[in-house]
Biotite code that builds the C-alpha atoms (Angstrom):
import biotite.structure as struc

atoms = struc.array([
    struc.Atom([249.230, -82.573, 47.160], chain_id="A", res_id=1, res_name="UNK", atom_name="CA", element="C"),
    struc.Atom([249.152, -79.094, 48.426], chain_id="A", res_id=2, res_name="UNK", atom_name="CA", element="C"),
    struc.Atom([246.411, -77.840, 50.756], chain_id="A", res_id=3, res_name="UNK", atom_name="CA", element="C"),
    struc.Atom([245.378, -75.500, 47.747], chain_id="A", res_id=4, res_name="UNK", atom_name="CA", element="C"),
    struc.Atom([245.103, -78.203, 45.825], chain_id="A", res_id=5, res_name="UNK", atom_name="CA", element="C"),
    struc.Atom([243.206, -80.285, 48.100], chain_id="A", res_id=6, res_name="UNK", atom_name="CA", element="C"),
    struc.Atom([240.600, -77.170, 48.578], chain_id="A", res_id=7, res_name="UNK", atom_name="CA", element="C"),
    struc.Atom([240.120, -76.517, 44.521], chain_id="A", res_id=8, res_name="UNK", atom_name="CA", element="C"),
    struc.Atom([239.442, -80.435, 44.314], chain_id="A", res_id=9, res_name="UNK", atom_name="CA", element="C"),
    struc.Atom([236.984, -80.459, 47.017], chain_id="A", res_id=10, res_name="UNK", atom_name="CA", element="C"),
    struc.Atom([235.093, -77.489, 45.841], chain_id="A", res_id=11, res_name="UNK", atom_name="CA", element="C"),
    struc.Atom([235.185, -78.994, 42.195], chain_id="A", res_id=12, res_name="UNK", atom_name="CA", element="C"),
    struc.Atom([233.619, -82.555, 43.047], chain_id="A", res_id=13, res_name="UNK", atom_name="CA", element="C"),
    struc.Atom([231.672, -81.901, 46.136], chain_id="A", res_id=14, res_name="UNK", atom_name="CA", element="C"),
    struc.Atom([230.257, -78.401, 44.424], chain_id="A", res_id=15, res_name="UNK", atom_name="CA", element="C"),
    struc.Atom([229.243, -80.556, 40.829], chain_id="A", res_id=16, res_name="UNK", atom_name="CA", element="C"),
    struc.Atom([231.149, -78.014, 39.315], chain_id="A", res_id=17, res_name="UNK", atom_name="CA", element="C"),
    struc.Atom([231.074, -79.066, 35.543], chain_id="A", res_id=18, res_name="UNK", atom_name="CA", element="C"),
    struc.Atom([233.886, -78.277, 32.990], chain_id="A", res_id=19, res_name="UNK", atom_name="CA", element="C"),
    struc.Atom([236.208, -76.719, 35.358], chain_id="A", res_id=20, res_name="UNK", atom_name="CA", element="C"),
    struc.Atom([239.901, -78.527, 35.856], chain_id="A", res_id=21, res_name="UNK", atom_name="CA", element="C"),
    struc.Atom([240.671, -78.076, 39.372], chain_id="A", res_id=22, res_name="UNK", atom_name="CA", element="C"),
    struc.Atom([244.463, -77.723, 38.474], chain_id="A", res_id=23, res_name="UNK", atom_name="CA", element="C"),
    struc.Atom([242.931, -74.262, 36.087], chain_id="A", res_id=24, res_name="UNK", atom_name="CA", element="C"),
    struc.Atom([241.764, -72.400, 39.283], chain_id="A", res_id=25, res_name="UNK", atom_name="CA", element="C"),
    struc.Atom([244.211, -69.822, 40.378], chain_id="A", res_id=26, res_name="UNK", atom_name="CA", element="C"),
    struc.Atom([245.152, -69.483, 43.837], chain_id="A", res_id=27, res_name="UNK", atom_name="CA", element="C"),
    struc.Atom([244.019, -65.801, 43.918], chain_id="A", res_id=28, res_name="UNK", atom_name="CA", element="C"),
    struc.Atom([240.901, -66.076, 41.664], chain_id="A", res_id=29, res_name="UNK", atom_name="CA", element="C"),
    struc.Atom([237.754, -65.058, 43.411], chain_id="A", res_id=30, res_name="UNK", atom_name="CA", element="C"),
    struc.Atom([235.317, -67.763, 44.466], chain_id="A", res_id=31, res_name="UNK", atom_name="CA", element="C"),
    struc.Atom([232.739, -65.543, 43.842], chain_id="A", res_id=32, res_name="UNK", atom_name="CA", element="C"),
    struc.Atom([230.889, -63.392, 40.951], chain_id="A", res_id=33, res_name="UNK", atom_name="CA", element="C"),
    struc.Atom([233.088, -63.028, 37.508], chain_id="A", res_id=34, res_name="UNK", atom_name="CA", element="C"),
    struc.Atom([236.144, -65.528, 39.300], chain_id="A", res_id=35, res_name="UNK", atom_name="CA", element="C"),
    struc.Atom([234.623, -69.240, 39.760], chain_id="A", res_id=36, res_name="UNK", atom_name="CA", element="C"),
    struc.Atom([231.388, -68.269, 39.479], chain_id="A", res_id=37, res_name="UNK", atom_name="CA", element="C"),
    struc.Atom([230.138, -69.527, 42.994], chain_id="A", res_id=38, res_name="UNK", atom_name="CA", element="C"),
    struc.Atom([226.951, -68.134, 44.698], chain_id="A", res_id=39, res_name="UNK", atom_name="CA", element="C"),
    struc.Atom([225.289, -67.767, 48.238], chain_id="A", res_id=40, res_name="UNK", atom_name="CA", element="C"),
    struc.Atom([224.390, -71.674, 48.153], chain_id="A", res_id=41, res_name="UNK", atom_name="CA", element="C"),
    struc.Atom([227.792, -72.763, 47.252], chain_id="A", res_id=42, res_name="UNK", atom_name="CA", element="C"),
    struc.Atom([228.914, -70.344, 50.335], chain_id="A", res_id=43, res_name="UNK", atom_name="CA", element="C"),
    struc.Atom([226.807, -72.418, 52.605], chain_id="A", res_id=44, res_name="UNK", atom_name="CA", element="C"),
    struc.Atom([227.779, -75.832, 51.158], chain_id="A", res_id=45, res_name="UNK", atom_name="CA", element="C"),
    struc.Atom([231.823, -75.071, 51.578], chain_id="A", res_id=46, res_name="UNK", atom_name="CA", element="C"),
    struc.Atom([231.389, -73.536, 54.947], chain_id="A", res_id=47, res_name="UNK", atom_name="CA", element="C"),
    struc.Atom([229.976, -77.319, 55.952], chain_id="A", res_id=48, res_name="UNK", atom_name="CA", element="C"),
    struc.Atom([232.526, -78.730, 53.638], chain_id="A", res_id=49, res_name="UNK", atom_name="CA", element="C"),
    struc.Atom([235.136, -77.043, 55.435], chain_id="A", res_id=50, res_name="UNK", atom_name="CA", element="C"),
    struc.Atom([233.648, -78.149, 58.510], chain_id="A", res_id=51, res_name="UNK", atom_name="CA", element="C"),
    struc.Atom([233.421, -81.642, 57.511], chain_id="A", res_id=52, res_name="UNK", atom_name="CA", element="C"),
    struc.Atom([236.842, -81.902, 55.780], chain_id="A", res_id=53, res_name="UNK", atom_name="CA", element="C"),
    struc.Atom([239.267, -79.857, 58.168], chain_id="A", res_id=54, res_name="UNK", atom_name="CA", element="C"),
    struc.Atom([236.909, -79.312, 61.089], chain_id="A", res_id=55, res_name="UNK", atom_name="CA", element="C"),
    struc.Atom([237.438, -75.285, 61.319], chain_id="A", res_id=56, res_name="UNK", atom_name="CA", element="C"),
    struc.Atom([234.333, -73.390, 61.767], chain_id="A", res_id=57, res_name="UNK", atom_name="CA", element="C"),
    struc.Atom([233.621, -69.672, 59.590], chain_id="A", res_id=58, res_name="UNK", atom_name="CA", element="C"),
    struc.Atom([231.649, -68.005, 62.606], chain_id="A", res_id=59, res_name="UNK", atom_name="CA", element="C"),
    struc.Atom([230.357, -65.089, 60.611], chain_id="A", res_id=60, res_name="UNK", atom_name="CA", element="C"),
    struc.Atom([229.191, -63.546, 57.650], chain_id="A", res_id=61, res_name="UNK", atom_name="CA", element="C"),
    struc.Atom([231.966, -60.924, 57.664], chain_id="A", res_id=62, res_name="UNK", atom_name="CA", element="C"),
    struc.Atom([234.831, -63.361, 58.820], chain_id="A", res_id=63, res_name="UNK", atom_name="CA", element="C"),
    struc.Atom([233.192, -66.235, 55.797], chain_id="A", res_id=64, res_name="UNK", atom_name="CA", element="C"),
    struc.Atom([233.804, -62.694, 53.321], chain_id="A", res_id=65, res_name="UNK", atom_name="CA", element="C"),
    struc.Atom([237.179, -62.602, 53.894], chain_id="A", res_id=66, res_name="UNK", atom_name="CA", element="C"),
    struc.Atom([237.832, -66.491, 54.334], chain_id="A", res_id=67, res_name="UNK", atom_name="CA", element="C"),
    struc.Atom([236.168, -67.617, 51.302], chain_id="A", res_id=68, res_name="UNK", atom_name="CA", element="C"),
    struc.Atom([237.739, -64.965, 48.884], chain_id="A", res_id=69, res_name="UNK", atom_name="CA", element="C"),
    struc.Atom([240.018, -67.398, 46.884], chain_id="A", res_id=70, res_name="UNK", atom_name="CA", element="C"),
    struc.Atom([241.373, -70.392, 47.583], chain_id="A", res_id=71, res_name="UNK", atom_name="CA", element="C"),
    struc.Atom([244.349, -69.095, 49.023], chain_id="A", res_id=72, res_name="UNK", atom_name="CA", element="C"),
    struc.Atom([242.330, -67.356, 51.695], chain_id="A", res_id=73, res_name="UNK", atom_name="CA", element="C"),
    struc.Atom([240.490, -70.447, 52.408], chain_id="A", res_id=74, res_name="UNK", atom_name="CA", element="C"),
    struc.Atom([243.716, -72.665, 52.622], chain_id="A", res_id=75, res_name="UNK", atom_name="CA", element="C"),
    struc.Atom([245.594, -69.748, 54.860], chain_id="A", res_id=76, res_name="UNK", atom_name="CA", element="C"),
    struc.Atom([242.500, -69.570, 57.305], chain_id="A", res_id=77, res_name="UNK", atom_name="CA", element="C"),
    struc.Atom([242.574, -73.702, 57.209], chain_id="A", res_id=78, res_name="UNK", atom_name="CA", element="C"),
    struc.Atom([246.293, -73.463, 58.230], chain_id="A", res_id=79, res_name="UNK", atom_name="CA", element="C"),
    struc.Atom([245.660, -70.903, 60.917], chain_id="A", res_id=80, res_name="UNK", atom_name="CA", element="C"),
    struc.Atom([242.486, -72.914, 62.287], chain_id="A", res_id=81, res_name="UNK", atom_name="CA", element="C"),
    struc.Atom([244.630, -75.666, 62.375], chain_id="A", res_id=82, res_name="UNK", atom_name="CA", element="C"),
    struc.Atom([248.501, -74.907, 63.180], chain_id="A", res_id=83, res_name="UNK", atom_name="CA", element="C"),
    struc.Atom([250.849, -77.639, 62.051], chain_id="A", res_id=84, res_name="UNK", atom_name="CA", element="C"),
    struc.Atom([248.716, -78.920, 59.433], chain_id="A", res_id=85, res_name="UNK", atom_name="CA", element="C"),
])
């Protein structure tokens, strides 16, 4: 299993999101707004969850914009947290 599709898993149990086949979420699709739908409480819950599951830390409300854009930004900022994973 891919590290994307380890992160679109995650978010899809340990979020309760309902109706939504982790395997349908596009690498690129926004977390946020009209793409997945997440809001400023999910933010908060996958910043621990990333913490928890990977043990990288988002430090900042501008850095956690740019990290938790898709799922390919979270899985490249997991990989660069974390060389050689």
């Amino acid at each position: 299993m891919s590290l994307e599709d380890e992160l679109k898993s995650m978010i899809v149990r340990e979020l309760k999101i309902e109706d939504v086949d982790p395997a349908s979420i596009a690498d690129e699709e926004p977390l946020f707004g009209d793409g997945l739908g997440l809001d400023s409480l999910d933010a908060v819950e996958l910043v621990v969850l990333l913490q928890k599951h990977y043990q990288v830390e988002v430090k900042d409300m501008d850095q956690g914009r740019t990290v938790l854009a898709s799922i390919r930004a979270l899985a490249d900022f997991v990989r660069s947290e974390r060389p050689g994973r």
